[in-house]
C-alpha positions as CSV (number, residue, x, y, z in Angstrom):
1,X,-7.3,-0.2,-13.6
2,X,-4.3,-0.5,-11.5
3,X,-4.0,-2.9,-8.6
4,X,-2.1,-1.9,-5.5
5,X,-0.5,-4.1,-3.0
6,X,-0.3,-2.3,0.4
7,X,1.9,-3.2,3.4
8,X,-0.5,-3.9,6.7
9,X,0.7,-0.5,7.8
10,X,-0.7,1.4,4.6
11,X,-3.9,-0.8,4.7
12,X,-4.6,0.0,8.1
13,X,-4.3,3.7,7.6
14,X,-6.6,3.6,4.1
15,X,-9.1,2.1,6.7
16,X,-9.7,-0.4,3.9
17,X,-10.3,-4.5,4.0
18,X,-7.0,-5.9,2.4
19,X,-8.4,-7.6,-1.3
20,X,-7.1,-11.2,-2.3
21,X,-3.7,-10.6,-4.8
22,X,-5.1,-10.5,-8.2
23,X,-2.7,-12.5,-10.6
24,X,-3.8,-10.8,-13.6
25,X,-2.8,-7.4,-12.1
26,X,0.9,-7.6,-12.3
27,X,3.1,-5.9,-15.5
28,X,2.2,-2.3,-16.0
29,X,-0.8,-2.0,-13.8
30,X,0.7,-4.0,-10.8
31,X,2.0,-1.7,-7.8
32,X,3.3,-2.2,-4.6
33,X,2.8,0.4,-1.7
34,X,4.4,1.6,1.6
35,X,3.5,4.4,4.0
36,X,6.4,5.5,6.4
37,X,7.4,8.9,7.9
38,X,10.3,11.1,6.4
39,X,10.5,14.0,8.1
40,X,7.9,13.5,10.9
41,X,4.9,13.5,7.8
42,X,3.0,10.3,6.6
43,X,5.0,9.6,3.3
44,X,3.7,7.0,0.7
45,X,6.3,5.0,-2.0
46,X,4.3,3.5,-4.8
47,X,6.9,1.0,-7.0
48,X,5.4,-0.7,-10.4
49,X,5.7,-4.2,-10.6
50,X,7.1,-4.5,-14.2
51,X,9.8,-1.2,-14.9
52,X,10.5,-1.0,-10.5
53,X,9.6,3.0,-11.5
54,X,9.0,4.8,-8.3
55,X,6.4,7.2,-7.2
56,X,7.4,9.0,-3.7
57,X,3.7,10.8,-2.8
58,X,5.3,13.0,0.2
59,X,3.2,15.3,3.4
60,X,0.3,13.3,3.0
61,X,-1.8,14.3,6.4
62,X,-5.1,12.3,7.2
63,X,-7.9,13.4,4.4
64,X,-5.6,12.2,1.8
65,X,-5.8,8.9,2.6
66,X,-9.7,8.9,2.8
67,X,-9.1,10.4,-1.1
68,X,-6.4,8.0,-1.8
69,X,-8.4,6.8,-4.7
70,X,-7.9,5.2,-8.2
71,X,-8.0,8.9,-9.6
72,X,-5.8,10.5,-8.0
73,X,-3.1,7.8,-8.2
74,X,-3.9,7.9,-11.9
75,X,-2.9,11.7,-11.6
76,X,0.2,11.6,-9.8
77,X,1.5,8.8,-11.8
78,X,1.2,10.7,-14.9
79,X,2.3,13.5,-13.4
80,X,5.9,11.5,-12.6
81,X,5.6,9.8,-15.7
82,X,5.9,13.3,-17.5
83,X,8.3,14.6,-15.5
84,X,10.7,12.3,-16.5
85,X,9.8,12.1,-20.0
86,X,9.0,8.1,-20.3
87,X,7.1,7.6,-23.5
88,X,3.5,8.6,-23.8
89,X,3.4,4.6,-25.1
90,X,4.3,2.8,-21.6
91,X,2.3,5.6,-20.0
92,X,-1.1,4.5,-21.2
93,X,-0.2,1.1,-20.0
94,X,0.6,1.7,-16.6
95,X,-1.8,4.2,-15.5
């Protein structure tokens, strides 16, 4: 299960209570998040700990972040994992 470490900004729009840094998290399943606008919408950039890959979740409007759950990330990270054709071996590790 991936851990994510939000910015106060993207914790206080998740409406969640920020979660003590767990050490054993980090490598493939280690993340760090930002929300900030880009073009007047709520953007968010995920960045893995381990390979610094990038996941830049764009127009996302207040319902998504009440669904911003471990699913979906799981989705969209496969999703950008595909797209640029990363092996199917570093993709069951991260996600």
């Amino acid at each position: 299960m991936p851990y994510i470490g939000c910015t106060q900004k993207l914790i206080k729009e998740l409406k969640s209570k920020p979660v003590s840094e767990a050490t054993g998290r980090r490598g493939f399943h280690g993340w760090h998040g930002n929300i900030f606008r880009f073009f007047h919408r709520k953007s968010v950039l995920l960045v893995n700990d381990e390979t610094r890959f990038a996941v830049f979740i764009p127009g996302l409007v207040k319902k998504d972040f009440t669904k911003f759950d471990t699913a979906r990330f799981q989705i969209r990270v496969g999703r950008e994992y595909q797209l640029t054709t990363i092996k199917k071996l570093y993709i069951s590790h991260a996600a």
